[in-house]
N, C-alpha and C positions, 0 to 999 in steps of 0.2 A: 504494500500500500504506500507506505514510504518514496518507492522510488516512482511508484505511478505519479504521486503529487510531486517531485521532482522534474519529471519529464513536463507533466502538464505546466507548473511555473516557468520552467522554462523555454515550451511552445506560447504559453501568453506573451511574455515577455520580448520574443522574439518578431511577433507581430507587432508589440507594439512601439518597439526600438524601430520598426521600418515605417508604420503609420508615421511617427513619430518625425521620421525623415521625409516624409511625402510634403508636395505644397509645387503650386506652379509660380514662378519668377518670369518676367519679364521687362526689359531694357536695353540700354543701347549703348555703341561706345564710340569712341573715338580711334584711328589709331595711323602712323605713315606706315606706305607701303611704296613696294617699287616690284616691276615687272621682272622676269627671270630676262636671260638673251644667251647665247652658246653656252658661255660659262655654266651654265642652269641655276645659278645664284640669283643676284641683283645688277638691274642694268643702270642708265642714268636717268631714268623713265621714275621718277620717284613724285609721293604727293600723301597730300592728307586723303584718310579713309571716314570712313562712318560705318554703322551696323547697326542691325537692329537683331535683337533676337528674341523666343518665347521657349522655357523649356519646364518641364516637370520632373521634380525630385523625385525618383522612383527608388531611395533609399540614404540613408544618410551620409553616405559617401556617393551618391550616384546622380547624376543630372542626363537626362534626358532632350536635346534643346534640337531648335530650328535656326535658323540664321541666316541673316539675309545681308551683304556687307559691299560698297562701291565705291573704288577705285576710278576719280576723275582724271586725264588724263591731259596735254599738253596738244597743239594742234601739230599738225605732223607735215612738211612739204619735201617736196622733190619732184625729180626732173626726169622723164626719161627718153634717152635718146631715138631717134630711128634708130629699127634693125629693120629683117626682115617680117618679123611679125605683123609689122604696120601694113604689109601686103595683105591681111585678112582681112581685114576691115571693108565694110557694105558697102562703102564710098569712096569714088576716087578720090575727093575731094583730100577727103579722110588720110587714103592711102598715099598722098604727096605730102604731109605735114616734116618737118626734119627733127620735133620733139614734139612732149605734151608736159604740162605741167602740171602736177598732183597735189591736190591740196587733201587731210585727212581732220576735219573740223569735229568738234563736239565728241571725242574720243572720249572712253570709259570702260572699265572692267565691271563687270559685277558678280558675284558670288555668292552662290545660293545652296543650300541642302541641307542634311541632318549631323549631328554632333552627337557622339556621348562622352561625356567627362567625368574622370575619374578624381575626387576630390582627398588627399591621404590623410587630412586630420579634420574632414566633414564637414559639415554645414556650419558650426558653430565656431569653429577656432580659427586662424591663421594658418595655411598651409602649402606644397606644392599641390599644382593638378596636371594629370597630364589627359588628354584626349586624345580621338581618332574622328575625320569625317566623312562624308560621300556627299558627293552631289555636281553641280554642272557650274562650268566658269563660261562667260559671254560677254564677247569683244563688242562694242559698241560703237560708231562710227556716222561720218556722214562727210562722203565725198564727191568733190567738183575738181572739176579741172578745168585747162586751157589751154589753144585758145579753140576756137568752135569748131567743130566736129569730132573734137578728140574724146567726148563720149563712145565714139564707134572705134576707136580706136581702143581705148581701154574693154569693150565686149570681147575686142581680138586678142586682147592679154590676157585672157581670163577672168578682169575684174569688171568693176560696172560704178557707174556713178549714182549718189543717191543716198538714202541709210541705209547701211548697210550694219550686218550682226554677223557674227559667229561661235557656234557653242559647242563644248568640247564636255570631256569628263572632268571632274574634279574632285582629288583627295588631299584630304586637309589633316595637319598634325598640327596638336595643338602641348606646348607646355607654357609653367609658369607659375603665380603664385594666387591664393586667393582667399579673401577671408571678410567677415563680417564689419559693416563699420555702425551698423547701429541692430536694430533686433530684426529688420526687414530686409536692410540696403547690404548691398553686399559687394564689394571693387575686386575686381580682380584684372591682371595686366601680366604680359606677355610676348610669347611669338608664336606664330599662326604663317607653317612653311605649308601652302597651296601647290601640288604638282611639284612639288620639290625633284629637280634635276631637270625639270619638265622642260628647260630652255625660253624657248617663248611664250609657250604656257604658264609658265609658273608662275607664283604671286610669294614676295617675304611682307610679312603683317607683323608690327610692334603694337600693340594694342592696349588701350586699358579701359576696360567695359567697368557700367554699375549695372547692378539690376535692382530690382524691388521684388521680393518673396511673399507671397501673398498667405 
């Protein structure tokens, strides 16, 4: 009997050290990033971030989150010469041009999926955390050129004038530190390696998020 009521105090208890940890948080943060390039590091593409996220405590060291985070970026130009390619194009007009000129306006990353984070000394104290994520990163853009007809010319290079997007996979590692600053609010701040080695994919994130714990 003894150790029945042993097992059972400590199946209560166990339910209720995890209720205990349960609660959904949501907030946002701040943080610079810079784009990967060959190196699969950081290139000189660097800027202030934002993020929003919403996640649930599915145990006292455990968070569950969504995250949605963007990377605005500089406008981008270049030149490119004739070759032969310029022979594709719909037009002669088109096909006599000796360059075009590329403008890459309103550029942006953005980064979106799921999170779980591993919290080592839980909800309540000051600690490391480390994470893992999944989800999809997307180039954002809006390009013109110059001078007139060299829209048909860029259809013959493969690309296109206009807004244009592109979405790729995305996994995300997350460490860092995190801990309570009042009974709700809660700071935590970092690094957030996006497609790490990924080259042009990648994204490096220095971040420091709050949330509010409901």
């Amino acid at each position: 009997m003894t150790r029945k009521i042993a097992w059972l105090s400590l199946l209560i208890w166990g339910f209720h050290s995890g209720a205990a940890g349960q609660g959904l948080e949501v907030g946002g943060g701040i943080a610079r990033g810079c784009t990967g390039d060959s190196s699969g590091f950081c290139s000189d593409e660097t800027g202030p971030m934002w993020s929003v996220h919403a996640g649930f405590w599915i145990a006292e060291h455990l968070e569950m989150a969504v995250r949605f985070a963007a990377l605005p970026l500089d406008d981008f130009r270049y030149s490119t010469p004739r070759d032969d390619r310029f022979n594709r194009a719909d037009d002669e007009h088109a096909r006599g041009l000796g360059r075009i000129d590329i403008t890459a306006r309103e550029r942006s990353r953005h980064i979106g999926g799921g999170e779980l984070l591993y919290y080592f000394a839980g909800a309540r104290r000051i600690g490391f955390v480390l994470g893992a994520g999944l989800g999809t990163l997307n180039n954002r853009q809006v390009v013109t050129c110059a001078p007139a007809g060299c829209e048909r010319v860029l259809r013959a290079l493969g690309s296109q004038a206009g807004r244009t997007s592109g979405r790729t996979a995305n996994m995300t590692w997350i460490t860092g530190v995190s801990g309570p600053a009042t009974t709700r609010l809660r700071i935590s701040c970092g690094v957030r390696l996006h497609n790490f080695a990924g080259e042009n994919n990648s994204t490096t994130e220095g971040f420091l998020t709050a949330g509010v714990r409901f």
